[in-house]
C-alpha positions in Angstrom: -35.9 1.8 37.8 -32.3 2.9 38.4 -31.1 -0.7 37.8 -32.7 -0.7 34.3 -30.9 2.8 33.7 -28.0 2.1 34.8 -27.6 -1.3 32.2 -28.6 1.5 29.6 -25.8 3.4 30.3 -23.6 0.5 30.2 -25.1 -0.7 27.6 -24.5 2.7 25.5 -21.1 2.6 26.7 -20.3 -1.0 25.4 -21.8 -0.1 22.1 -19.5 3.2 22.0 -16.7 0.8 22.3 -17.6 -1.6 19.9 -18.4 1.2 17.2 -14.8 2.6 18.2 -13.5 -0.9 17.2 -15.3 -1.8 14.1 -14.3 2.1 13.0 -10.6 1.4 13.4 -10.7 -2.3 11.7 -12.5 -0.7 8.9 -9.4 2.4 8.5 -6.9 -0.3 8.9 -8.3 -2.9 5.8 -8.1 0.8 3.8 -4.6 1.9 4.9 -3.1 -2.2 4.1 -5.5 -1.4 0.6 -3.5 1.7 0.1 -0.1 0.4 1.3 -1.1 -2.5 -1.1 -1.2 -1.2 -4.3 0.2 2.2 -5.8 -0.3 3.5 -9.3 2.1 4.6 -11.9 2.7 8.0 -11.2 3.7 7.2 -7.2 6.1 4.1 -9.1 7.7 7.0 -11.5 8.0 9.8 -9.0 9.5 7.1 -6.6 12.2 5.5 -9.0 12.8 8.2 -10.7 11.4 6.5 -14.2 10.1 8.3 -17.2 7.3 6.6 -18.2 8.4 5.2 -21.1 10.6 3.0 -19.4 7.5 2.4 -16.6 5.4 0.9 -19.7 8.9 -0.9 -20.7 9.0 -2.9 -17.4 5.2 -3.7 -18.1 5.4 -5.4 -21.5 8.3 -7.1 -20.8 7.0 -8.8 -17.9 9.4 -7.4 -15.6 6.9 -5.5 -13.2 3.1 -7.2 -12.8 0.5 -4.8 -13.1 -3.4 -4.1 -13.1 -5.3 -1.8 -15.3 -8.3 0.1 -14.9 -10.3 2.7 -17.0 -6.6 3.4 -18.3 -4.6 3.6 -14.7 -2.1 1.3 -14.2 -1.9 0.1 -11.0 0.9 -1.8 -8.8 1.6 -3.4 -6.1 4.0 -2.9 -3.6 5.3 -5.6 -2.9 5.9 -6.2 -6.6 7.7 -2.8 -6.6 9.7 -4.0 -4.0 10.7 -7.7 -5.2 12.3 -5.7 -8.4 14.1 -3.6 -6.6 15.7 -6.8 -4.3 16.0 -8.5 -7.6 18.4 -5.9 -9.0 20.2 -5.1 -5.5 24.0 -5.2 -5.7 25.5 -5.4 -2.3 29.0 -5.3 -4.4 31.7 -2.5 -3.6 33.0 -1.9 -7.3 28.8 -1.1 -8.2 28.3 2.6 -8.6 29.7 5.3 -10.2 32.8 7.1 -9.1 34.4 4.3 -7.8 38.3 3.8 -7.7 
């Protein structure tokens, strides 16, 4: 009889740890989902961009998007190959400059 409770309690303990696992793989697939794609507002309050010039970069092509119910959404890594397009590692770039 104590053999049989003891592999219960072992048993409960395994599935404790198992639920612990499948809890953390399941918060990690929804933070890389939020670190994935952004929408508009996080783009413009990060960039600095009016809107106008956020829909700009959408109809020409320049910055990929997805829409849905009327949100724009982005991914990062989109976001981020513009900005690397557009980097100038040149001295003279910038304002100010003599």
């Amino acid at each position: 009889m104590n053999e049989v409770l003891n592999m219960l309690i072992q048993l409960s303990q395994d599935f404790a740890v198992i639920k612990a696992y499948i809890l953390s793989l399941k918060k990690s697939k929804l933070d890389n989902f939020n670190e994935t794609w952004i929408d508009g507002q996080v783009v413009m309050q990060t960039m600095h961009l009016s809107k106008r010039t956020l829909q700009t970069l959408r109809d020409n092509g320049t910055l990929p998007y997805s829409r849905i119910n009327g949100k724009f959404y982005y991914k990062v890594a989109d976001v981020e190959q513009l900005l690397e397009a557009n980097y100038s590692n040149s001295k003279s770039a910038g304002h100010g400059t003599k």
